[in-house]
C-alpha positions in Angstrom: -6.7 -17.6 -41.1 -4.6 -20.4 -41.4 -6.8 -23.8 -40.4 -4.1 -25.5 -38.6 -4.1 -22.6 -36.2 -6.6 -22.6 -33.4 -8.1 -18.7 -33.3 -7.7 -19.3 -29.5 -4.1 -19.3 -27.7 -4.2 -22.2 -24.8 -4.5 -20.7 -21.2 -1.8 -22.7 -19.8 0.4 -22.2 -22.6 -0.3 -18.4 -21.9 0.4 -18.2 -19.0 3.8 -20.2 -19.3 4.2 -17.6 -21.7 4.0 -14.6 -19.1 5.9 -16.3 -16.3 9.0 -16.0 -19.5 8.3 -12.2 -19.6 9.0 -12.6 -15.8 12.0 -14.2 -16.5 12.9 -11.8 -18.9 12.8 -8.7 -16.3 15.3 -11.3 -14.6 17.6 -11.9 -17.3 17.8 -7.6 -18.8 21.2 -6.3 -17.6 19.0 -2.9 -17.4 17.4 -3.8 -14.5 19.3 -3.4 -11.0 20.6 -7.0 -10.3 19.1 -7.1 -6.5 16.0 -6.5 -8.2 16.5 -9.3 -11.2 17.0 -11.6 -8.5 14.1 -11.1 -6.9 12.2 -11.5 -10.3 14.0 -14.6 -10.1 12.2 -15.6 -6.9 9.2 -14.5 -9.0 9.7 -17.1 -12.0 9.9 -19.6 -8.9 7.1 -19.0 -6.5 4.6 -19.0 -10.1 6.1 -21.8 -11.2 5.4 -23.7 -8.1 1.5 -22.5 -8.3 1.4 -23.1 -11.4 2.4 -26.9 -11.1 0.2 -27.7 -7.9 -2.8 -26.1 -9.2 -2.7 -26.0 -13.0 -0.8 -29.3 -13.9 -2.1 -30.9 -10.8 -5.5 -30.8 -12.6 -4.5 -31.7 -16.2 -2.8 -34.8 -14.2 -5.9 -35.4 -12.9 -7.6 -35.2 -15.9 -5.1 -37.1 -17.7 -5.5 -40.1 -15.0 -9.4 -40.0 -15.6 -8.8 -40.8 -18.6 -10.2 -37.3 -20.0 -9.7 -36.8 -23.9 -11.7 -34.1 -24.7 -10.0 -31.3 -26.5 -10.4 -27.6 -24.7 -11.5 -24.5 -26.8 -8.4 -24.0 -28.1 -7.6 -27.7 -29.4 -5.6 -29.3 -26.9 -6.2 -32.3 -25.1 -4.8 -33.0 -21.8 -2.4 -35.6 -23.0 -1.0 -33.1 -25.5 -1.1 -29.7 -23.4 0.6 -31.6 -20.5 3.5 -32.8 -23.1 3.8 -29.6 -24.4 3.8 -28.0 -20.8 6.5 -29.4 -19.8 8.9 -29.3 -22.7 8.5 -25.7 -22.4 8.5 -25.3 -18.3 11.5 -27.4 -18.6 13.4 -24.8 -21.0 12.5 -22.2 -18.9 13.7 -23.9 -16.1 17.2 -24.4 -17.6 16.8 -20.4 -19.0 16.4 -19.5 -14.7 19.5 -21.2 -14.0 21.3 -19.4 -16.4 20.4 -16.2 -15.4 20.5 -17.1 -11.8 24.4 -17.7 -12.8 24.6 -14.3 -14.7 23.3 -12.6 -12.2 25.5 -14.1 -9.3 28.3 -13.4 -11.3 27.1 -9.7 -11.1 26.6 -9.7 -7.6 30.1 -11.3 -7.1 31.7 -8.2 -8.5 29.6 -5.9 -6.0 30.9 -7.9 -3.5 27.8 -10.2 -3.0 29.2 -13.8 -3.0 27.6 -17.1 -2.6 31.0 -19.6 -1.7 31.3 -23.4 -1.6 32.3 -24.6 2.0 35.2 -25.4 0.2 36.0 -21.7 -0.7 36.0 -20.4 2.7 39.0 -19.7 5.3 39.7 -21.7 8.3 38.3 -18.3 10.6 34.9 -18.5 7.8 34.4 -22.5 8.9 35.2 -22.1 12.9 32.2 -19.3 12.2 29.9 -21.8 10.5 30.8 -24.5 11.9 29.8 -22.7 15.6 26.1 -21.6 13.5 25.7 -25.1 12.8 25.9 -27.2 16.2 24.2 -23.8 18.2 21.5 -22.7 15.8 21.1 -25.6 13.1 21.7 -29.0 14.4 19.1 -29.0 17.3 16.6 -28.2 14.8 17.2 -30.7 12.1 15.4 -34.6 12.4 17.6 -37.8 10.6 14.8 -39.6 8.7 15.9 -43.4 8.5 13.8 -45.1 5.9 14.5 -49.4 6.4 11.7 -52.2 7.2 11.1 -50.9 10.9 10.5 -46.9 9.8 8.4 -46.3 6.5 9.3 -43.5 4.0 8.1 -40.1 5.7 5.3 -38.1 4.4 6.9 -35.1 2.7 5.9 -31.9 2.8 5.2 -30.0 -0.5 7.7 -27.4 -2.1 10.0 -28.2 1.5 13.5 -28.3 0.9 14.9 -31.9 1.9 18.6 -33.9 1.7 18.7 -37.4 0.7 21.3 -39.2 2.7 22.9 -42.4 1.2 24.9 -44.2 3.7 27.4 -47.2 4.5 28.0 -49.1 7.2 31.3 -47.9 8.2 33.2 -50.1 5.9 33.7 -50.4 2.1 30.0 -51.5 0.9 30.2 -54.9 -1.2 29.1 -54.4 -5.1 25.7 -56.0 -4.5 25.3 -54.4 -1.3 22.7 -51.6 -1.3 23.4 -48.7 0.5 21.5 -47.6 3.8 18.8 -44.5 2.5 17.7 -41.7 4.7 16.5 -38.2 4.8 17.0 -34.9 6.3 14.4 -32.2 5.5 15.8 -28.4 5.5 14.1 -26.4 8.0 11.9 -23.9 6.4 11.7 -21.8 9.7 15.4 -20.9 9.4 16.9 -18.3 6.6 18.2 -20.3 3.6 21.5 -18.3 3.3 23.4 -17.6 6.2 26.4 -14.5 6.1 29.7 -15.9 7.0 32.2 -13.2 8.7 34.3 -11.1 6.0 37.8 -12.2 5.2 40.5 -9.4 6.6 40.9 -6.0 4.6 37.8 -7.3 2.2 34.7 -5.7 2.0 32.8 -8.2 0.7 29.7 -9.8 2.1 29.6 -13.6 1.5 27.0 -16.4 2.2 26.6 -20.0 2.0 23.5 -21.5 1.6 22.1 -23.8 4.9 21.8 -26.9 2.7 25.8 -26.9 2.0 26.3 -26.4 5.6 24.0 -29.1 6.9 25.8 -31.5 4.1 29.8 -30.7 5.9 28.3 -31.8 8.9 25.7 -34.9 8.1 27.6 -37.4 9.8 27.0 -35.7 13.2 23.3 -36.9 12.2 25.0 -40.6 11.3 27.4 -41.9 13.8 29.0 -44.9 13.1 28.1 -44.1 9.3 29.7 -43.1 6.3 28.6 -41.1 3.8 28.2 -42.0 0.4 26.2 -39.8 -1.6 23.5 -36.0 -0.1 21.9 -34.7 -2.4 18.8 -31.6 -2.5 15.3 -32.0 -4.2 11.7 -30.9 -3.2 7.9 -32.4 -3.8 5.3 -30.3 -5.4 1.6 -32.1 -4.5 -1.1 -31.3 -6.3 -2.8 -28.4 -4.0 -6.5 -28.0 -5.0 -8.7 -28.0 -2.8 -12.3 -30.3 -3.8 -14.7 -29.1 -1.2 -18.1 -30.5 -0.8 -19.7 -26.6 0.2 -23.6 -28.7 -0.4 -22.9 -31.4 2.5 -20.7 -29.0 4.7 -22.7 -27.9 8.0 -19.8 -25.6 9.0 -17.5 -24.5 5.7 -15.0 -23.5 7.9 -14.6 -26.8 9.6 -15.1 -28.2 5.8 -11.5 -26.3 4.8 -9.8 -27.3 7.8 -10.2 -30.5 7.2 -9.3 -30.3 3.3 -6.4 -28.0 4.4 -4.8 -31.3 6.5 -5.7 -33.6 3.3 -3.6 -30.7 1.1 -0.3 -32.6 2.8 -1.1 -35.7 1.5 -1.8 -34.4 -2.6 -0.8 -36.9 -4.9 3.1 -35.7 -6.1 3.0 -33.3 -9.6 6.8 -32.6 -9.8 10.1 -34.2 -7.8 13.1 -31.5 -8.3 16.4 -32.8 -7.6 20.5 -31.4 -8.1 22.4 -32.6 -10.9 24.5 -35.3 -10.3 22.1 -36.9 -7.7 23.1 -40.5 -6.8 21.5 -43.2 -9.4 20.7 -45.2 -6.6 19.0 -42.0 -4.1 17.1 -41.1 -7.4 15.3 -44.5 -7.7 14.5 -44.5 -4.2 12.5 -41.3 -4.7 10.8 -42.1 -7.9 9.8 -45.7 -6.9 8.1 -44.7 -3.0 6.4 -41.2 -4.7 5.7 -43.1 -8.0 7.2 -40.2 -10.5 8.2 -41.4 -13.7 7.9 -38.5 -15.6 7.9 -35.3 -14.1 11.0 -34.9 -13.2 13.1 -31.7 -13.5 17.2 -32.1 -12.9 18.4 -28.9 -11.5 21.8 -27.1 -12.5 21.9 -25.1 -9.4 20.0 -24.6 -5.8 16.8 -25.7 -5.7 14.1 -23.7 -5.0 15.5 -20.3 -5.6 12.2 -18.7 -3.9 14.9 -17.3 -1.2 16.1 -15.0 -3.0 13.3 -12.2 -2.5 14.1 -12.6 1.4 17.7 -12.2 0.2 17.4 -9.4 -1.5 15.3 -7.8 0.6 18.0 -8.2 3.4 20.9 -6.7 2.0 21.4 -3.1 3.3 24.2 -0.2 1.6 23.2 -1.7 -1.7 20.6 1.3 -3.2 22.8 0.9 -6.5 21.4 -2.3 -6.8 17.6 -1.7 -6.1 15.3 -0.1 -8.0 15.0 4.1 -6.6 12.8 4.1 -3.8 9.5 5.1 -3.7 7.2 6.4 -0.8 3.4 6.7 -1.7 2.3 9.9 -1.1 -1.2 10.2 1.2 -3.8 10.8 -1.6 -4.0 15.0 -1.6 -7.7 15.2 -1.0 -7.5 13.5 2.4 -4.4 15.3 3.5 -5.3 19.1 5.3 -8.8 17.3 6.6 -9.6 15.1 9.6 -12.9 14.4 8.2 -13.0 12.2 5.2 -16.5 11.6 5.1 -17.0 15.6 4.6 -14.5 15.1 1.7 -16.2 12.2 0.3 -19.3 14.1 0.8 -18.4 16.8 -1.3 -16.8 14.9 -4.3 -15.6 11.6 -5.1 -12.2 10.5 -4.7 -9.5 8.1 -6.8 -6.3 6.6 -5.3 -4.1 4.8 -7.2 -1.8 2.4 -5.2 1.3 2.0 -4.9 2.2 5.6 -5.8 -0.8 6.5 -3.4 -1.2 5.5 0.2 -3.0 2.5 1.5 -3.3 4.3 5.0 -6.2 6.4 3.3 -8.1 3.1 3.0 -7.3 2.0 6.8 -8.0 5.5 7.8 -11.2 5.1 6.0 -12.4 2.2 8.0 -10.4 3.2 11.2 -12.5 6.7 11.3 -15.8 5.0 10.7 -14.8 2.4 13.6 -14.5 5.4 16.0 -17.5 7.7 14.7 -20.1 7.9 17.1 -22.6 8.4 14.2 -21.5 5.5 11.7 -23.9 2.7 12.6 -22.8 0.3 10.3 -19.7 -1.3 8.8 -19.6 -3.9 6.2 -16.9 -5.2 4.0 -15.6 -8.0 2.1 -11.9 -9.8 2.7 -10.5 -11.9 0.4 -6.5 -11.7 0.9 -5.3 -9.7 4.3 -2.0 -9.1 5.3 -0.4 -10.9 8.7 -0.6 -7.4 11.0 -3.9 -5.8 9.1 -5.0 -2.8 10.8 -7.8 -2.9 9.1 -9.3 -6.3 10.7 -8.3 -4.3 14.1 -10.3 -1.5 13.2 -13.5 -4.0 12.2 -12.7 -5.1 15.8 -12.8 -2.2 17.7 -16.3 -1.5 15.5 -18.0 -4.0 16.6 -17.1 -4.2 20.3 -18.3 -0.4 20.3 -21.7 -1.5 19.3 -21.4 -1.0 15.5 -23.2 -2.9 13.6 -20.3 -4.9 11.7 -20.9 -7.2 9.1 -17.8 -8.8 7.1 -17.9 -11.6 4.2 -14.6 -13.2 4.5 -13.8 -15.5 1.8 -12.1 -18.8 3.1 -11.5 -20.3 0.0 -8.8 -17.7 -1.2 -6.0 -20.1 -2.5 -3.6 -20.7 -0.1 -4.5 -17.8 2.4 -7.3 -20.0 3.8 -5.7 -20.5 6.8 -4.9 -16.5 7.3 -8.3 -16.3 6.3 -9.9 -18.7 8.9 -7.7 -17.1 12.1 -8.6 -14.0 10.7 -12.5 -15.3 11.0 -12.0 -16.6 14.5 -10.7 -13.1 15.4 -13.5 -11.2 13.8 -16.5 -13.3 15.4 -14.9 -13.0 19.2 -15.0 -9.2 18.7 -18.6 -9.4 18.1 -18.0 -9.0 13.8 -21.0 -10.9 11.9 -19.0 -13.0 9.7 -20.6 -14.6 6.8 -18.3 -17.1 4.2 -20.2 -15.9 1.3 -22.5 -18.2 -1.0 -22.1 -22.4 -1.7 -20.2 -22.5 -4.8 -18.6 -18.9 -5.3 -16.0 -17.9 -4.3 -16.4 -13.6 -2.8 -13.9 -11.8 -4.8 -15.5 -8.4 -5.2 -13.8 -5.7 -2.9 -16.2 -2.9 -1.5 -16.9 -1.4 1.9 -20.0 -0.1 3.1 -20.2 2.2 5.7 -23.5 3.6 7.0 -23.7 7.1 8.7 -26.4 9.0 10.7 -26.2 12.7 9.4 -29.2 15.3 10.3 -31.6 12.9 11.0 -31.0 10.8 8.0 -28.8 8.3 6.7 -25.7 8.4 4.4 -24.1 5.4 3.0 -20.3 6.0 1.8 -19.0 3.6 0.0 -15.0 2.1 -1.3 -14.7 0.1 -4.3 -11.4 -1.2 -5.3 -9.4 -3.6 -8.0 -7.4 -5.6 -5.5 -7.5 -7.0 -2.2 -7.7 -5.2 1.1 -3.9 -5.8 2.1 -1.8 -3.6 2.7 1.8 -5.5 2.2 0.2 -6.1 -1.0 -1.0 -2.7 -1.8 2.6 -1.5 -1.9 3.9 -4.2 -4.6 0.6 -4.3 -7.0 -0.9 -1.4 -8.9 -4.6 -1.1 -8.1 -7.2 1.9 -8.2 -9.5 2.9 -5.4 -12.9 4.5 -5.2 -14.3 6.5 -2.4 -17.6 7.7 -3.2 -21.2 8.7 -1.6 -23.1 8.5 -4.7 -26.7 7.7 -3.8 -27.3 4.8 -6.4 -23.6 3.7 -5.8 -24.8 3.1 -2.2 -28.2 1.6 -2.9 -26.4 -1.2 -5.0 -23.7 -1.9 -2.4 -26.9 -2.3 0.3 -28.5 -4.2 -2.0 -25.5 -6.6 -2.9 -24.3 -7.3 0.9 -27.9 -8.0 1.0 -27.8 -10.4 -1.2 -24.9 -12.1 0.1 -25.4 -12.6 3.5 -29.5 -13.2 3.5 -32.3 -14.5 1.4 -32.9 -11.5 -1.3 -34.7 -11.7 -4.5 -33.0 -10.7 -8.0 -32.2 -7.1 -7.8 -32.3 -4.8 -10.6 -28.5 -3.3 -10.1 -28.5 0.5 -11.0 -24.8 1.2 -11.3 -23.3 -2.1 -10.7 -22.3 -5.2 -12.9 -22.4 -8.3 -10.7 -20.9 -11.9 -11.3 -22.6 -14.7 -11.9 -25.7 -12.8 -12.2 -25.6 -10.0 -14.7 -22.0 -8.9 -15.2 -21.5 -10.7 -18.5 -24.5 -9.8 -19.6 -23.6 -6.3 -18.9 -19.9 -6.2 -21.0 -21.8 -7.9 -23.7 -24.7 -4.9 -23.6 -22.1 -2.5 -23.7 -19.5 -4.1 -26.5 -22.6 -4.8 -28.8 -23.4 -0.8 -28.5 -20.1 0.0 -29.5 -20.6 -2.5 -32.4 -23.8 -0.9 -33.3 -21.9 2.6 -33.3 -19.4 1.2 -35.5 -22.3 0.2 -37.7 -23.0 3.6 -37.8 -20.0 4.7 -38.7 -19.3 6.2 -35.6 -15.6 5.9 -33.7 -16.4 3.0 -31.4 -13.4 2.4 -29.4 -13.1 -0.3 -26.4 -10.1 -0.4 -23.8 -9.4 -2.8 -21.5 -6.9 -3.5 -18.8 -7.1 -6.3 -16.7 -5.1 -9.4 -15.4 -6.1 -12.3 -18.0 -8.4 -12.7 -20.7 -9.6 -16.5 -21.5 -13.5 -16.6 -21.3 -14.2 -17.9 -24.5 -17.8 -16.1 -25.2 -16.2 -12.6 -24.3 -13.2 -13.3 -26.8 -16.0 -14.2 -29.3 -18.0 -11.1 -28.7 -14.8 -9.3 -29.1 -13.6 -11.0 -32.3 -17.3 -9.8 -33.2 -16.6 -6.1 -32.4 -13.2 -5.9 -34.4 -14.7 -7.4 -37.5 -17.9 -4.6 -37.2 -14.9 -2.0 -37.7 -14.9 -1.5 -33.6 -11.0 -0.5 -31.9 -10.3 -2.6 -29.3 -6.9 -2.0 -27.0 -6.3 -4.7 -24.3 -3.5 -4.1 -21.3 -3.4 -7.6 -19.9 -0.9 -8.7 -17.8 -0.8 -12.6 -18.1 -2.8 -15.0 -19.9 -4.7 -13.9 -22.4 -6.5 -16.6 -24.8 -7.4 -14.1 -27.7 -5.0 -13.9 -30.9 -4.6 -10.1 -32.4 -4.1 -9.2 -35.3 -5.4 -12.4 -37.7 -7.0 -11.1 -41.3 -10.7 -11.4 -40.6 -11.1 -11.7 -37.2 -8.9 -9.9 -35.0 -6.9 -6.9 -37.2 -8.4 -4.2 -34.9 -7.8 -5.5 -31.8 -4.0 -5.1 -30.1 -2.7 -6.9 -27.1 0.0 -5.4 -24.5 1.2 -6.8 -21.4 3.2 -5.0 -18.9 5.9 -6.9 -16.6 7.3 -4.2 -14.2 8.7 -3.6 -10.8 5.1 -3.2 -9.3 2.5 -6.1 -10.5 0.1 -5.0 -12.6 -3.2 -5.6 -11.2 -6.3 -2.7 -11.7 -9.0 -3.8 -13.9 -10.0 -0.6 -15.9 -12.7 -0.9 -18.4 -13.5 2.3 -21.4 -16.2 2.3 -23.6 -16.6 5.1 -25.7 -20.3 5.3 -26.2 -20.1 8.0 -28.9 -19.1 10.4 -27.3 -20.1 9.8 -23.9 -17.3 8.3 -22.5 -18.0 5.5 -19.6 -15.0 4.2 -17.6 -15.8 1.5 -14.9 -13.1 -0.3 -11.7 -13.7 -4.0 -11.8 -12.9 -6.9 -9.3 -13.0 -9.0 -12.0 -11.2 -10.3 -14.9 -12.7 -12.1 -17.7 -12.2 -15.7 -16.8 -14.6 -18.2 -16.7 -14.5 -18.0 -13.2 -15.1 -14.6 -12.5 -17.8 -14.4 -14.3 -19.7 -17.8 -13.7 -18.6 -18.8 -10.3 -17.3 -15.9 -8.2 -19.5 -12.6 -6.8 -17.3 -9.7 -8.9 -18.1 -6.5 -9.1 -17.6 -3.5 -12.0 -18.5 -0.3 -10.6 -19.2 3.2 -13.0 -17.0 6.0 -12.3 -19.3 9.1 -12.4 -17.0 11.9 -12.0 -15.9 13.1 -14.8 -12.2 14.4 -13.1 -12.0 11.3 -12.2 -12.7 9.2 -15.7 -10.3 11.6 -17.1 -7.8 10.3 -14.3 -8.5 6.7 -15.1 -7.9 8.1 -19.1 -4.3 9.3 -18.1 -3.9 5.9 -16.6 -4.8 3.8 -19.9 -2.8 5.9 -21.8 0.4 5.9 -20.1 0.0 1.6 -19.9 -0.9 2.1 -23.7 1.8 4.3 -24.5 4.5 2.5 -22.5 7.5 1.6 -24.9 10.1 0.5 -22.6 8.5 -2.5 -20.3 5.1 -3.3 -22.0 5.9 -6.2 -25.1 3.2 -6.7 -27.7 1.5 -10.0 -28.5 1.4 -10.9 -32.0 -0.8 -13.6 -33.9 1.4 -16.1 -33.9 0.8 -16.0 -29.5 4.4 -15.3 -29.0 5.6 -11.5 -27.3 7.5 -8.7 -28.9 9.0 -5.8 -27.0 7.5 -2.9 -28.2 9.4 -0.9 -30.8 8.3 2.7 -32.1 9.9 6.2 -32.9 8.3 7.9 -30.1 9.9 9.4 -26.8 10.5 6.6 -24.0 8.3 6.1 -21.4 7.9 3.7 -18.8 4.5 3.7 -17.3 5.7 3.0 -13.6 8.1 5.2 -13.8 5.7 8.2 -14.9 3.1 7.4 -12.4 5.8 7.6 -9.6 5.1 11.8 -10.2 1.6 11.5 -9.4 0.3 14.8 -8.8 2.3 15.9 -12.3 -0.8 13.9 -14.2 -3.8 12.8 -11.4 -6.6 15.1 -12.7 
């Protein structure tokens, strides 16, 4: 391999990479444009994670005066350069599609106008919006000797206001500064009333609107210069779990300290005033990360936008309704179907209702004594937080491990807690230091005169708002070691339990490593053997360094290795020597990607396993993750049908090559997009 090329791609570089194969779905004319603009919105909303979290730290770093070079050869002086030449081009590549694509809408008959574009019946319209709906909402912010510059408000959408005094200002005369923050709480585009014989909808976004009519805000004052931007503050949370006597108290408290994050990127509109520019950098001390915007800042809105648009189905993606999984549908008794056999669901294309049913069912079952479960992201109206409710105020036994540190749903997370422990819920906040990300329920029934645990494992998060946009797998099971482990690991979790020897499960930080490394060093040794040995693996990111090592390990023992992962991934296929047998493919779709499916094929004896966890340092050192076996044989050959149409996928899944950069892929075969397939369900589910 080539020694001025690290055998490692940089996480952060990674995932910039990714968030351009979002942008890509954005920019492909094949795509429905409602739909590229809410990939649009996509690019945004990551970008705006990325810098409060990821940047935020290598700022940190940077100020600590941090050298040391990471895995893959970057130090956080250089990464952060080389971040931001590349966030910066993608940034200007957004814009240009944002124009593409509002082009496109324009000739459906979807317009965003200037004020000055519309007709005097358009502005009496507006104008009426503005002083009855807009302007007793919005708060002048003077900033002079007597009021300091206000705290802003991360990723808010605010106006800076530069003003005179009524007259011609002198040359030496500075201007009077002030500023008028957007209000978040009111729709970013608002519909103006069609012109006569046009059918044509047309909008104007609230920050052109407030700007016609800022000098209601400034009597006496004239307006010089208004122009957008937006704060990004670094949005990590540091607790201090050790010293905490109440954890939840603990992230309240850092929650309020989150408004005051140092500042990690100012966004302002081209053409900003020199002077309203230098105000901003010198009070928020930005020198450097600064990104001029050729367009509306924050384009974010557009997923509400698109979402709002009705008569437009030419412009969406089809629709699709998940279908209630087929094994639950001619029974009102799901433990008796469970009982009999397992079951797989595979969301979106299947029903989330079968996993609030689930719950819902053991909530009202006189002989289900016990209900435990783990939350880590819930949706705003979860039916499933009722159900845990209505358990425990029936007497149930109801134990649930909510995890509070879920980034930015802590708040959710802590009303959600609040809500839980009234109805009589026991509700633990998981262990000092790790973060609960495993997903599993536990329910525990009395049946003739013994007891039978049944038991759901999934790869993503009990939310169902969620369930319909990401693709995840579900397991319903009543397997008797299945059940032992999930006692055993709630056990563990929410009291004092020694080091269990897990039967079926793999379990971060304990063993779960461990385990992958067990079972890729038997596929080596197969290899050895001269046996097919054959590993895939689809998951969300790949940058653990020891498991790419072990893996570099496998390909050179003559072991094929197939990896489906979505975003970052640190490992570089395909180098002479290291990595020739191992290929990388990353699907960016209209559903996020999000089951973590594991194959091993064990001579023969094929294993599959569902996973909470994908192989980050974090998952597997400092979060409680979960792989579960899938013993059914139907069902492995399910989860088979489900590699291989991610594996096969020629139309949306691109290809990573050694040098760490994407290629679509390119072959003879027939065209087939994965999502697509899966849509027909019960054409392939085993």
């Amino acid at each position: 391999m080539n020694k001025t090329i690290s055998q490692y791609v940089n996480r952060d570089l990674s995932w910039v990479e990714f968030n351009r194969r979002v942008l890509e779905e954005a920019h492909d004319p094949e795509n429905p444009l409602l739909e590229r603009a809410k990939f649009l919105a996509i690019v945004s909303s990551n970008l705006d994670e990325f810098m409060s979290v990821r940047v935020a730290g290598i700022q940190d770093q940077i100020k600590a005066g941090y050298t040391k070079r990471d895995f893959s050869g970057y130090s956080p002086a250089g990464l952060w350069k080389r971040l931001m030449k590349r966030t910066e081009q993608m940034v200007v590549d957004q814009y240009r599609t944002y124009r593409e694509v509002l082009r496109g809408l324009s000739k459906e008959g979807i317009c965003f106008r200037a004020m000055d574009e519309l007709n005097p019946q358009q502005l009496k319209a507006v104008d009426e919006y503005f002083h009855e709906i807009v302007f007793p909402v919005l708060t002048p912010m003077a900033v002079d000797q007597s009021r300091p510059f206000p705290l802003l408000h991360t990723k808010e959408l605010y106006l800076s206001v530069l003003l005179g005094n009524g007259t011609d200002l002198e040359l030496d005369e500075e201007p009077f500064f002030a500023i008028v923050q957007v209000p978040s709480i009111l729709q970013r585009f608002v519909q103006v009333p069609g012109r006569v014989n046009s059918k044509k909808h047309e909008f104007v976004l609230l920050e052109d609107l407030i700007e016609r009519h800022i000098n209601t805000l400034f009597n006496g004052y004239t307006t010089i210069a208004v122009d957008p931007f937006r704060l990004t503050r670094n949005a990590d949370l540091t607790l201090n779990e050790e010293g905490a006597e109440d954890l939840l108290e603990e992230i309240e408290k850092e929650l309020r300290r989150r408004r005051w994050g140092l500042p990690v990127r100012l966004e302002y509109s081209k053409g900003m005033h020199p002077y309203a520019l230098l105000m901003l950098k010198e009070e928020l001390e930005q020198g450097e990360n600064l990104f001029e915007i050729d367009g509306p800042l924050d384009l974010s809105f557009l997923m509400r936008f698109a979402g709002s648009l009705d008569g437009y189905e030419n412009l969406k993606y089809p629709r699709i309704e998940p279908v209630y999984p087929q094994e639950f549908e001619d029974t009102e008794d799901m433990f008796a179907v469970i009982r009999q056999d397992d079951v797989l669901v595979y969301h979106p294309y299947e029903s989330f209702e079968a996993v609030s049913d689930f719950v819902l069912d053991a909530a009202q079952d006189p002989n289900v004594l016990a209900i435990k479960m783990t939350l880590y992201r819930v949706s705003g109206q979860s039916a499933l937080v009722q159900a845990l409710a209505m358990a425990a105020e029936s007497g149930k036994q109801v134990t649930v491990v909510v995890e509070l540190k879920a980034r930015f749903d802590e708040e959710r997370n802590i009303a959600w807690a609040r809500q839980l422990e009234k109805a009589g819920c026991h509700v633990v906040y998981g262990l000092v230091g790790l973060k609960t990300h495993a997903k599993i329920t536990l329910v525990v029934r009395r049946e003739q005169g013994m007891l039978r645990r049944y038991v759901h494992v999934g790869t993503g998060n009990y939310n169902d708002s969620t369930a319909k946009l990401y693709t995840d797998i579900g397991l319903f099971t009543s397997h008797p070691v299945i059940g032992a482990d999930a006692s055993a690991l709630f056990n563990e979790i929410t009291g004092y339990s020694s080091p269990y020897e897990w039967k079926a499960f793999g379990v971060a930080p304990t063993d779960l490593r461990e385990k992958l490394f067990g079972l890729i060093d038997r596929e080596k040794a197969h290899a050895a053997e001269g046996k097919p040995a054959h590993i895939i693996a689809k998951m969300n990111s790949l940058s653990h360094q020891e498991m790419i090592d072990k893996l570099y390990e496998a390909s050179q023992a003559g072991v094929r290795i197939e990896l489906i992962i979505r975003g970052v991934c640190c490992l570089r296929p395909g180098v002479q020597g290291l990595s020739e047998n191992i290929r990388v493919i990353s699907i960016v779709d209209r559903f996020l990607e999000h089951s973590r499916i594991i194959y091993f094929h064990n001579g023969g004896e094929e294993e599959l396993y569902l996973s909470s966890a994908d192989w980050m340092t974090r998952n597997l050192t400092r979060r409680i993750e979960l792989m579960c076996p899938v013993f059914n044989a139907r069902l492995r050959g399910t989860l088979m049908n489900v590699l291989r149409m991610n594996l096969d996928d020629n139309e949306k899944a691109r290809e990573l090559q050694s040098s760490g950069n994407y290629e679509p892929v390119s072959n003879e075969l027939k065209p087939l997009r994965s999502q697509f397939v899966a849509t027909n369900i019960r054409t392939w589910k085993c």
